[in-house]
N, CA, C and O of each residue as an XYZ file, in Angstrom:
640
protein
N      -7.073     19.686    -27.924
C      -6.027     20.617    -27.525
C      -4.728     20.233    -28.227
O      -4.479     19.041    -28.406
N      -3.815     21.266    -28.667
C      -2.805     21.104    -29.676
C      -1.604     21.572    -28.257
O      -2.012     22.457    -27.505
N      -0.633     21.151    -28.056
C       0.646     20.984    -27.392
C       1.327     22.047    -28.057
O       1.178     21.959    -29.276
N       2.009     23.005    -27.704
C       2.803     24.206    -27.714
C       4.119     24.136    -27.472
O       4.592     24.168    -26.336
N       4.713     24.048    -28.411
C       6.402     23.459    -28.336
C       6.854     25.122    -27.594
O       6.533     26.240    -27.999
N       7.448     24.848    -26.749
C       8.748     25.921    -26.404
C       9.995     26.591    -26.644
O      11.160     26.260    -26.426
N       9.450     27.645    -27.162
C      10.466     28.005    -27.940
C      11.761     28.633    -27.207
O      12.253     29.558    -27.854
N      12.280     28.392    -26.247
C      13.476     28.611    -25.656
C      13.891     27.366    -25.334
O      15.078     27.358    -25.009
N      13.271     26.136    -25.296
C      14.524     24.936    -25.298
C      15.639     25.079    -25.143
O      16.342     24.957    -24.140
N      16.016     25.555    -26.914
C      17.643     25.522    -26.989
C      18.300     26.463    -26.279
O      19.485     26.701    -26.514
N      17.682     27.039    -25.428
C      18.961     28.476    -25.043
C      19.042     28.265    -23.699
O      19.126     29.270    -22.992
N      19.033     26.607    -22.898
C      19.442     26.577    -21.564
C      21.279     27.221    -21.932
O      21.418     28.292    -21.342
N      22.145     26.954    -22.449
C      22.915     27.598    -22.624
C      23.447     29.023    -22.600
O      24.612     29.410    -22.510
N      22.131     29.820    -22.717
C      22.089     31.160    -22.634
C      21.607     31.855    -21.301
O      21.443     33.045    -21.035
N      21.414     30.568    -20.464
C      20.833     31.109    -19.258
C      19.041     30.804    -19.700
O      18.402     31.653    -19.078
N      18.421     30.232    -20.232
C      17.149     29.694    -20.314
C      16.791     28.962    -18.954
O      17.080     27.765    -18.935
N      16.124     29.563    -17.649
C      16.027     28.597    -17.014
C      14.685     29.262    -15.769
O      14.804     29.846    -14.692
N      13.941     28.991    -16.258
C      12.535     29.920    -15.924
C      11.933     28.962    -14.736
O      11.645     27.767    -14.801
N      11.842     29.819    -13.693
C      10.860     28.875    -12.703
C       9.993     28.147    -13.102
O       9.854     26.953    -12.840
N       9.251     28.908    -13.862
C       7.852     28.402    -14.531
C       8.055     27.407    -15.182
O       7.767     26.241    -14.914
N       8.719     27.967    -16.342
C       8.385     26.767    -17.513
C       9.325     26.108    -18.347
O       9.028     25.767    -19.491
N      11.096     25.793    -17.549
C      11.707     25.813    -17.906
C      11.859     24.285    -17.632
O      11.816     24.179    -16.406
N      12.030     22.953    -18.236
C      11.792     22.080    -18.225
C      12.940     21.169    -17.265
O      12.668     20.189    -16.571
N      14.462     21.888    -17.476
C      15.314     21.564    -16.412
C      16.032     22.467    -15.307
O      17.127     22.501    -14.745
N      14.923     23.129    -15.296
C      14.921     23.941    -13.397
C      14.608     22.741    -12.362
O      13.556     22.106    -12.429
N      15.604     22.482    -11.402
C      15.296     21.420    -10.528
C      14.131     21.364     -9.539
O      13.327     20.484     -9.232
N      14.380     22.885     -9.075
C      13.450     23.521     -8.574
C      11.639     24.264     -9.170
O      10.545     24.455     -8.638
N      12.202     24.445    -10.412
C      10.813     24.841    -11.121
C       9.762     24.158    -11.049
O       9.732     23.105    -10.412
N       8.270     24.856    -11.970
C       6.989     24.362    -11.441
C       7.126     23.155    -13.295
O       6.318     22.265    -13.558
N       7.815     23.381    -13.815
C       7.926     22.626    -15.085
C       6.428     22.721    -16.185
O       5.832     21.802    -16.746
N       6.184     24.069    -16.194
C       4.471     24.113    -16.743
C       5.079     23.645    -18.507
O       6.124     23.737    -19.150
N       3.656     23.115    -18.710
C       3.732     22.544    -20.183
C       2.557     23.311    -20.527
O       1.929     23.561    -19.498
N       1.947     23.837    -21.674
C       1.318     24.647    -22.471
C       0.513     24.344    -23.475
O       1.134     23.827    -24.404
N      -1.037     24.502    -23.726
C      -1.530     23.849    -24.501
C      -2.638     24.776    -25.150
O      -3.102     25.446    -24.228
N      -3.421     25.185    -26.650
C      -3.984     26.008    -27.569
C      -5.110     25.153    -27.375
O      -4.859     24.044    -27.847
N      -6.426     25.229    -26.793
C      -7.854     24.824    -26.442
C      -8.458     26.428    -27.604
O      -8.757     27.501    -27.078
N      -8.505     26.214    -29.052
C      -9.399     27.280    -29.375
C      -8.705     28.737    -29.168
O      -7.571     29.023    -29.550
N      -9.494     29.495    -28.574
C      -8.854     30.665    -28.107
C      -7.930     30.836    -26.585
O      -7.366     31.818    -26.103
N      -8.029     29.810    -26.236
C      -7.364     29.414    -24.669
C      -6.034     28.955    -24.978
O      -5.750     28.264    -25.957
N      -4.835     29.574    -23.668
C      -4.048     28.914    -23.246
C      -4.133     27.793    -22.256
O      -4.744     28.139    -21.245
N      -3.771     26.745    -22.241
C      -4.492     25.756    -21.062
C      -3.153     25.043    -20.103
O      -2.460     24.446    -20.927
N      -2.743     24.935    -19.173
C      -2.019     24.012    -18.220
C      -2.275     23.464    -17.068
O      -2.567     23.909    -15.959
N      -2.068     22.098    -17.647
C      -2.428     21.475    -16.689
C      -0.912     20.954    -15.802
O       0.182     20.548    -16.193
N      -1.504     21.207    -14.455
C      -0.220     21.082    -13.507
C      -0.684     20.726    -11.917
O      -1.536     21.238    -11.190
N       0.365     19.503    -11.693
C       0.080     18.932    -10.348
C       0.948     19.862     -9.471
O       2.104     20.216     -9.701
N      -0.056     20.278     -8.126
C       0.629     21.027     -6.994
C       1.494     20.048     -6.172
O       1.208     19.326     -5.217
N       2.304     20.192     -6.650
C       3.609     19.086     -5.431
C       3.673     19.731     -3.866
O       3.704     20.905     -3.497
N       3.678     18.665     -3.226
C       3.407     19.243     -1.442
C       4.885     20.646     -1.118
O       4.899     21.442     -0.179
N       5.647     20.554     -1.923
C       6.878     21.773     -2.063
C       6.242     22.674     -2.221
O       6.490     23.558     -1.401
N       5.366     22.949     -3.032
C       4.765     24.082     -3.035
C       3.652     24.648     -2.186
O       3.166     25.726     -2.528
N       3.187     24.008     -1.081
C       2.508     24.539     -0.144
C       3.077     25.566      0.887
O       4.172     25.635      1.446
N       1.811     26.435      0.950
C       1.424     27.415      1.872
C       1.467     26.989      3.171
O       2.459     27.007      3.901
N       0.033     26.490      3.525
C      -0.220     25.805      4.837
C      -0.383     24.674      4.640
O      -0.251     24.166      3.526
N      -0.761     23.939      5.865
C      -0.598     22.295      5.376
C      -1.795     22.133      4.324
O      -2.954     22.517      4.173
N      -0.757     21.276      3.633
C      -1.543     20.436      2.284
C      -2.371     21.784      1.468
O      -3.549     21.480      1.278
N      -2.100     22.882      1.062
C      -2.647     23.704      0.326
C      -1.372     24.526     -0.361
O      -0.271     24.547      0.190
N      -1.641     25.212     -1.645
C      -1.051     25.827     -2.478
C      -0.812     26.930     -2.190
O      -1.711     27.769     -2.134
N       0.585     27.247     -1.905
C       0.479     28.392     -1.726
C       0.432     29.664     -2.328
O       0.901     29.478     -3.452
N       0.161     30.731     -2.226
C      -0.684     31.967     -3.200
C       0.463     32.824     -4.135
O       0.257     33.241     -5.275
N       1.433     32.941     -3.533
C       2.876     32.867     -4.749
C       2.944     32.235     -6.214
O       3.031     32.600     -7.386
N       2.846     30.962     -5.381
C       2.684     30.187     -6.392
C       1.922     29.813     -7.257
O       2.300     29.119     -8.201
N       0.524     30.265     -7.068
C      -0.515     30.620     -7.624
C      -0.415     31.622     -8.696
O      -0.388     31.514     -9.922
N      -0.366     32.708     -7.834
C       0.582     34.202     -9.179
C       1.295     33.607     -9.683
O       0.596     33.255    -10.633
N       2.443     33.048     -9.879
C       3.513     32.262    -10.784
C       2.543     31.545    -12.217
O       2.426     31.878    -13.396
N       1.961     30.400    -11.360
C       0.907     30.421    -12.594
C       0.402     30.937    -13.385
O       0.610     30.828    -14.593
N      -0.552     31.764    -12.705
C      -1.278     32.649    -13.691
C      -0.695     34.040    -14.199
O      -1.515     34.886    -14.554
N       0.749     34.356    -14.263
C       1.510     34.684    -14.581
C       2.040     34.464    -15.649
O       2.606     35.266    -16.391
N       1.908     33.551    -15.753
C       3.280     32.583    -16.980
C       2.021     31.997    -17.617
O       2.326     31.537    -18.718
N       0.765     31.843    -17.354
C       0.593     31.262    -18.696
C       0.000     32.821    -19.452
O      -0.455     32.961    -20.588
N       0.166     33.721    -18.531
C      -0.580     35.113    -19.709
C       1.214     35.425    -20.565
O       1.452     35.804    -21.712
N       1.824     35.202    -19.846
C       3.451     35.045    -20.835
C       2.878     34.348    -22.272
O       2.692     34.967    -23.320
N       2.697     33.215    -22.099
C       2.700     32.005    -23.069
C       1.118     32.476    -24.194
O       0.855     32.261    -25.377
N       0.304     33.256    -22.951
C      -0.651     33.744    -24.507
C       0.169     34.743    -25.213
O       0.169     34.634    -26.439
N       0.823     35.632    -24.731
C       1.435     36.330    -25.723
C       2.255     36.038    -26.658
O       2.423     36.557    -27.762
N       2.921     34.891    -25.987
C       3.866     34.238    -27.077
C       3.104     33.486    -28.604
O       3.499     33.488    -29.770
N       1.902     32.904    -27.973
C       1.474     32.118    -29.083
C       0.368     32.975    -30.043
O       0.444     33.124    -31.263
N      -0.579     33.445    -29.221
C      -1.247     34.327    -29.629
C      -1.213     35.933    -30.289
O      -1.925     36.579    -31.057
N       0.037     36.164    -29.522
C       0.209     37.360    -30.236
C       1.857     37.562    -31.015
O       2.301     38.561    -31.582
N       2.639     35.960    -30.742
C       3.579     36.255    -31.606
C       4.390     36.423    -31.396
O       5.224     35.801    -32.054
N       5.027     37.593    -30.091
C       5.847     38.220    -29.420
C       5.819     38.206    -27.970
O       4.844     37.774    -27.355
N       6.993     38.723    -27.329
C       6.984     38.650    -26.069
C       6.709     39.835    -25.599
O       6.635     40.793    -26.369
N       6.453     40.010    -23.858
C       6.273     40.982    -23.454
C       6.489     41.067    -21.483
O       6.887     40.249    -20.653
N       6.025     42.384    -21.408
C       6.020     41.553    -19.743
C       4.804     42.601    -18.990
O       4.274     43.703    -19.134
N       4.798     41.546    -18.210
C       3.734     41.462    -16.805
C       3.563     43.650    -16.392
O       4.406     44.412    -15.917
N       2.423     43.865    -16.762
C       2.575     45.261    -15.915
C       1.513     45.695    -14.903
O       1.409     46.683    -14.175
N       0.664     44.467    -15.140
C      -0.338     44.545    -13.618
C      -0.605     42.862    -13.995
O      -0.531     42.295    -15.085
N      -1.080     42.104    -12.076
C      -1.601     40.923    -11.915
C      -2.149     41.269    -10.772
O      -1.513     41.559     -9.759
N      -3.541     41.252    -10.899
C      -4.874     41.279    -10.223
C      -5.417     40.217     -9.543
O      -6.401     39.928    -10.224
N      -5.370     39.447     -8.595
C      -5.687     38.264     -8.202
C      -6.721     37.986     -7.081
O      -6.543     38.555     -6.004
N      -7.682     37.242     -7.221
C      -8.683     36.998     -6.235
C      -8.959     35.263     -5.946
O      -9.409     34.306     -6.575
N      -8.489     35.491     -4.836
C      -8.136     34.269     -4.599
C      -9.565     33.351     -3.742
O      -9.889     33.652     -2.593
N     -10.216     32.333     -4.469
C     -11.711     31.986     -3.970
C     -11.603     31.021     -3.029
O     -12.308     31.074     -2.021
N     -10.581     29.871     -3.263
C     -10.637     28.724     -2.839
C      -9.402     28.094     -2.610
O      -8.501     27.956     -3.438
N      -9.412     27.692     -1.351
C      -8.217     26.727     -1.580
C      -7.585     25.800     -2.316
O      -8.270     24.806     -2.079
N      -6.848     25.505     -2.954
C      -6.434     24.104     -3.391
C      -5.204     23.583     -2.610
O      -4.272     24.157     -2.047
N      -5.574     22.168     -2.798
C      -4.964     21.158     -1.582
C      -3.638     20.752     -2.682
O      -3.851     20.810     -3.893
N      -2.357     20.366     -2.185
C      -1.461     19.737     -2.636
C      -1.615     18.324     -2.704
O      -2.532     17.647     -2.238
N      -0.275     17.836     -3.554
C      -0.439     16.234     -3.648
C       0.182     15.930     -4.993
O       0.273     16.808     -5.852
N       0.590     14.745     -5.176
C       1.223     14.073     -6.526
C      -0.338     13.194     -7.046
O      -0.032     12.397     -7.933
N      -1.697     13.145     -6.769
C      -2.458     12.840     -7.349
C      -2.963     13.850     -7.606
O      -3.988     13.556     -8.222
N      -2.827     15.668     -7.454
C      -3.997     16.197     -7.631
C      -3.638     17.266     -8.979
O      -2.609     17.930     -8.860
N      -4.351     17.419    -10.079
C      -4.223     18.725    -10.974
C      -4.898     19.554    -10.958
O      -6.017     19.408    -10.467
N      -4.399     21.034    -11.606
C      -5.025     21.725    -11.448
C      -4.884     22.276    -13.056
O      -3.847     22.150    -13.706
N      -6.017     22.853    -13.523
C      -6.426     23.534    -14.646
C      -5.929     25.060    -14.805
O      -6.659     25.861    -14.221
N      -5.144     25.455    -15.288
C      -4.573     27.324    -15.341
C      -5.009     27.454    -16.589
O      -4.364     26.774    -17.387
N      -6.063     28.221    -17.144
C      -6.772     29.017    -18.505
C      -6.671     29.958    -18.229
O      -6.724     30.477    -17.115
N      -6.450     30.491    -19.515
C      -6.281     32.239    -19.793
C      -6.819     32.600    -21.340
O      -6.896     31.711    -22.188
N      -7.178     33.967    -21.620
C      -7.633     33.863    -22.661
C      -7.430     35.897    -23.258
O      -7.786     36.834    -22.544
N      -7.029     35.995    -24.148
C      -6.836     37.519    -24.144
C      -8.720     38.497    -24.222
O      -9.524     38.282    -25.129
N      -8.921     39.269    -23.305
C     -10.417     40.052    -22.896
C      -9.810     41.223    -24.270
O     -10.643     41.286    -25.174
N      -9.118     41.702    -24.406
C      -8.866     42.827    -25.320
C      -7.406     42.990    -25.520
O      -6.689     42.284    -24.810
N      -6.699     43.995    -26.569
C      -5.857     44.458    -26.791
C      -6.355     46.069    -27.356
O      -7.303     46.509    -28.006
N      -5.362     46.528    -26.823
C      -5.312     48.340    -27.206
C      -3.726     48.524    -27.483
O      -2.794     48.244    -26.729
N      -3.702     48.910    -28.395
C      -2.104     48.978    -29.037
C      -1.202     47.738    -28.731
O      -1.335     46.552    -29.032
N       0.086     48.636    -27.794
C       0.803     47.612    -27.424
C       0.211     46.417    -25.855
O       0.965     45.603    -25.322
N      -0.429     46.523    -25.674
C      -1.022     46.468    -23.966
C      -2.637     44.857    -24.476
O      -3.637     44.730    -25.182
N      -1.914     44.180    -23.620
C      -2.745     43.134    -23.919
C      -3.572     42.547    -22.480
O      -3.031     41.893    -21.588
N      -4.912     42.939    -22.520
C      -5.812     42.097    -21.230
C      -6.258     40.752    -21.464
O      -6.981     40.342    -22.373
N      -5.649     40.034    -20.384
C      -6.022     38.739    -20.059
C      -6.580     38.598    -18.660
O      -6.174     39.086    -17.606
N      -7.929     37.565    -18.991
C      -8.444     36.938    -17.827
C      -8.218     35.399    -18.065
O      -8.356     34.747    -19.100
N      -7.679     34.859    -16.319
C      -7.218     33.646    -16.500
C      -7.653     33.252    -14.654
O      -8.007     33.837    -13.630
N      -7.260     31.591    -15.253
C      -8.147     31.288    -14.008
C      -7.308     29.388    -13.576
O      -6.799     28.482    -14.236
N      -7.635     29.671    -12.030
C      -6.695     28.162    -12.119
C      -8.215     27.649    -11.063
O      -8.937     28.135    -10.192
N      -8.029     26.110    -12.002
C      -9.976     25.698    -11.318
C      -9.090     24.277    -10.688
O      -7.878     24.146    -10.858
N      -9.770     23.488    -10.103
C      -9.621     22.327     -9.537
C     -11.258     21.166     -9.240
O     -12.272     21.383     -8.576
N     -11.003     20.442     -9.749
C     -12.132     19.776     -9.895
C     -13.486     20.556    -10.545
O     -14.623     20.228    -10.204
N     -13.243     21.535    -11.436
C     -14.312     21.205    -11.790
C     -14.381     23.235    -11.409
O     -14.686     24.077    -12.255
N     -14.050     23.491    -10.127
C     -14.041     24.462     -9.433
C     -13.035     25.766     -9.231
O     -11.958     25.601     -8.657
N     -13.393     26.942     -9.680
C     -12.650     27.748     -9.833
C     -11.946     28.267     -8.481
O     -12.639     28.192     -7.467
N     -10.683     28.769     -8.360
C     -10.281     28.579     -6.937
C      -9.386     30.170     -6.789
O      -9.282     30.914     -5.814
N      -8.878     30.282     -8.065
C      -8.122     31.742     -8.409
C      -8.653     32.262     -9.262
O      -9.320     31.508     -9.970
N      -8.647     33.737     -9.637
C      -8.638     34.356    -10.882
C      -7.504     35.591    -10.978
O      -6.932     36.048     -9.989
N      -7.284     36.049    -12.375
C      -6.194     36.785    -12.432
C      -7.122     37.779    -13.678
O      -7.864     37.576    -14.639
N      -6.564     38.848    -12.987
C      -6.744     40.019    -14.544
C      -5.584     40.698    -14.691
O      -5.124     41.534    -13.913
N      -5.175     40.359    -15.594
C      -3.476     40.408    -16.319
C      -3.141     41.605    -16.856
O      -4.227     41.753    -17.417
N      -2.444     42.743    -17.203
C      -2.158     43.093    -18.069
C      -0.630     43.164    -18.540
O       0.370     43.189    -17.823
N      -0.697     43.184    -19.661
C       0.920     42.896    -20.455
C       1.402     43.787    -21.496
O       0.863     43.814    -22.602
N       2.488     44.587    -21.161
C       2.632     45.420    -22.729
C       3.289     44.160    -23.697
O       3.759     43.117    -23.243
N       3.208     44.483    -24.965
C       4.005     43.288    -25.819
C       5.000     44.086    -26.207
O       4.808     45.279    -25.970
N       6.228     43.743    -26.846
C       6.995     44.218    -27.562
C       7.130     44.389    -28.776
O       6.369     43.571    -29.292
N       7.957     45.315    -30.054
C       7.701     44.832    -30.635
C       8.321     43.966    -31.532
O       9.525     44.140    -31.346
N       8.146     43.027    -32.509
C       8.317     42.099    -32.638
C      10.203     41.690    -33.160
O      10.777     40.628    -33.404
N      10.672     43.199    -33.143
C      12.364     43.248    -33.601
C      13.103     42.804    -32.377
O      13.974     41.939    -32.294
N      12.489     43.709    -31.263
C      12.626     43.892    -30.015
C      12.819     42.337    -29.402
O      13.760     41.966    -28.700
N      11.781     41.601    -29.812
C      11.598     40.378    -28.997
C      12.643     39.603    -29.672
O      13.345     39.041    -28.832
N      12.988     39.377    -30.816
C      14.034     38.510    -31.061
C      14.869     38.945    -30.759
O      15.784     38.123    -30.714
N      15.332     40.507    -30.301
C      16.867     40.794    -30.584
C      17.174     40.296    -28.885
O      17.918     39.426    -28.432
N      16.177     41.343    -28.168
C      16.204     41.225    -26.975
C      15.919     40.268    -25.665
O      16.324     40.281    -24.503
N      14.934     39.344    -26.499
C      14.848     38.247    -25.711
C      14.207     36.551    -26.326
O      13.486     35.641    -25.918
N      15.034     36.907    -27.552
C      15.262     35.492    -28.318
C      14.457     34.737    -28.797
O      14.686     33.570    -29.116
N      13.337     35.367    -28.909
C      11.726     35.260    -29.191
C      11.924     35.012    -30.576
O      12.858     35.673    -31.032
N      11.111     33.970    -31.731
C      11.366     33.857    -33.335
C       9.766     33.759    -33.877
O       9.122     34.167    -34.842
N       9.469     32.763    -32.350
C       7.937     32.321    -33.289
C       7.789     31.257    -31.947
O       8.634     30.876    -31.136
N       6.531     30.998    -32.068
C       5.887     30.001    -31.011
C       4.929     29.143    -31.445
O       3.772     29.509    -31.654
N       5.386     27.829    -31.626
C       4.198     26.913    -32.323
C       3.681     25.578    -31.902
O       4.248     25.004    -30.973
N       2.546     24.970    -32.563
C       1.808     23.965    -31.758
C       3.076     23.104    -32.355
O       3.975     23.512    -33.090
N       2.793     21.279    -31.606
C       4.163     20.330    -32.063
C       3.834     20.029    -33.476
O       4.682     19.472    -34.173
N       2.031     20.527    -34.229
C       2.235     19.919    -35.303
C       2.510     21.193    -36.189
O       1.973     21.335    -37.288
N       3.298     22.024    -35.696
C       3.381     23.156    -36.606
C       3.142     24.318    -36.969
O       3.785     25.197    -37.543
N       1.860     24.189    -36.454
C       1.337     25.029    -36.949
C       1.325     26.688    -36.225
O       0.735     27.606    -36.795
């Protein structure tokens, strides 16, 4: 797996400061981003803050996840940004909170038709699938995303 540099870093200045994946949100889930092949991959510990009921994740926060990493396929995979216009979620299994426990969020694009991109994505835990999401996303296009939301390019740390 190749590490996915973030390409809004520099614009905490501009107001860069994303629940998700914004690295100095105090409050944020701090997701980091990773290219498995055709997969987006994050791996992320459920901190007991983020529980539902005792010691479990709560389902918000779940969508947040699998939310943001179908963001981050578009960014890497298709280049450009876009946003969320359906999230489909079926929720199988609990997952328990904790500072020992991770959880796996994959996503992977099922199709594209013009501007409109389907993703199925999934957050597993041990081994065990616990959510699933069927995503869809219009993208923008690619003038749009730099002018409008500061988008240039999205790349692994070695470059590529």
């Amino acid at each position: 797996m190749k590490k996915i540099k973030n390409p809004w870093i520099g614009l905490t200045n501009k107001g860069y400061n994303c629940f998700a994946c914004a690295p100095s949100n105090p409050y944020g889930l701090k997701m980091e981003f990773y290219e498995d092949g055709e997969d987006i991959v994050s791996i992320w510990t459920p901190g007991e803050n983020y529980q539902g009921w005792l010691n479990t994740l709560h389902g918000g926060i779940q969508a947040t996840l699998l939310d943001e990493i179908g963001g981050w396929i578009i960014a890497r995979k298709c280049q450009t940004s876009g946003m969320t216009t359906n999230l489909n979620i079926k929720y199988k299994k609990p997952i328990p909170t904790g500072s020992d426990i991770q959880v796996e969020i994959r996503a992977r694009i099922r199709e594209t038709k013009r501007n409109f991109v389907f993703i199925d994505a999934a957050i597993t835990y041990n081994g065990v699938t616990c959510s699933t999401a069927d995503i869809t996303y219009y993208t923008f296009p690619k003038d749009v995303a730099e002018k409008d939301f500061m988008f240039s390019e999205c790349v692994t740390e070695d470059g590529e």
